[in-house]
C-alpha positions as CSV (number, residue, x, y, z in Angstrom):
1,X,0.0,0.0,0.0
2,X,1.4,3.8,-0.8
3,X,-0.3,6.7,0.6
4,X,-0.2,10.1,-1.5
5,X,-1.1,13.7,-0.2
6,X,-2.2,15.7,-3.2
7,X,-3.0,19.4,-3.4
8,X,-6.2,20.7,-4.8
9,X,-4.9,23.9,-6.0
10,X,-8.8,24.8,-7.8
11,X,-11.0,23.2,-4.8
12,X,-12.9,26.0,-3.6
13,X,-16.5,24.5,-2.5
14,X,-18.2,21.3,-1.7
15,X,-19.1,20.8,-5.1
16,X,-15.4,20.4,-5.9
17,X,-14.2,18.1,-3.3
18,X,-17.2,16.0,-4.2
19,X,-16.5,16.0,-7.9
20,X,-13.0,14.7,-6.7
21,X,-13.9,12.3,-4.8
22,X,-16.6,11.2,-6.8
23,X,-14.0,10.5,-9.6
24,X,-11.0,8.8,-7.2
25,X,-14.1,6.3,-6.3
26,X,-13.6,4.6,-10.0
27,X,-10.3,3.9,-9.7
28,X,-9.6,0.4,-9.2
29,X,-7.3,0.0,-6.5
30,X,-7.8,2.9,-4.0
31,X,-8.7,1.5,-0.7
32,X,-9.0,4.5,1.6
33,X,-9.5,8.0,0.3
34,X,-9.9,11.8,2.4
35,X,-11.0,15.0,1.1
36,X,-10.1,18.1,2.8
37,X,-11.8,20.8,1.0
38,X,-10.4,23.5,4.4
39,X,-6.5,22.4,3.6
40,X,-7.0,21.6,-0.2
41,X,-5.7,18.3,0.1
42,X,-6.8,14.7,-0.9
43,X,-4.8,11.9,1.2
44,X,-5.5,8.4,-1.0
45,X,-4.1,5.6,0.1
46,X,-4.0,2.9,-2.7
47,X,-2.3,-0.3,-4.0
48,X,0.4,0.2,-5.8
49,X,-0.3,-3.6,-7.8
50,X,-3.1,-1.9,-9.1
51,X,-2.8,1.5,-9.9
52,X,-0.2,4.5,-10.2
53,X,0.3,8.3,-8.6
54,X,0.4,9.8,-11.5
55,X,-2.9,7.8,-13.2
56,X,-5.0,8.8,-10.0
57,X,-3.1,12.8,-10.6
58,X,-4.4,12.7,-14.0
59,X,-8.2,11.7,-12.7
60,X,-7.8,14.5,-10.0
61,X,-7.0,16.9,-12.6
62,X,-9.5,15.9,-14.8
63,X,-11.9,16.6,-12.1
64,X,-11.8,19.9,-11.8
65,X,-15.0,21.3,-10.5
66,X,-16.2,23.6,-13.7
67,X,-19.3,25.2,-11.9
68,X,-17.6,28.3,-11.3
């Protein structure tokens, strides 16, 4: 297991931190998962047999909460 702390430089309401987590929830692999939308942070704990940090970066960033 690998734990990774990313920052969520665009987070700025619920809506955000739900989009993200909303998307980290279909990647095969992640076992635990923490959004903090007050610190801007996701904390994803994950297995690294079954997925990579920079394929769960890429769904983060692809995330982005577009609704402002």
């Amino acid at each position: 297991m690998t734990i990774s702390t990313l920052t969520l430089e665009g987070a700025t309401c619920a809506m955000c931190a739900n989009s993200v987590s909303n998307a980290l929830h279909t990647v095969e692999g992640i076992r635990n998962l923490d959004v903090d939308l007050a610190d801007k942070v996701a904390t994803i704990t994950y297995d690294d047999d079954e997925t990579t940090d920079s394929f769960i970066r890429d769904v983060v960033n692809r995330a982005n909460c577009d609704s402002h």
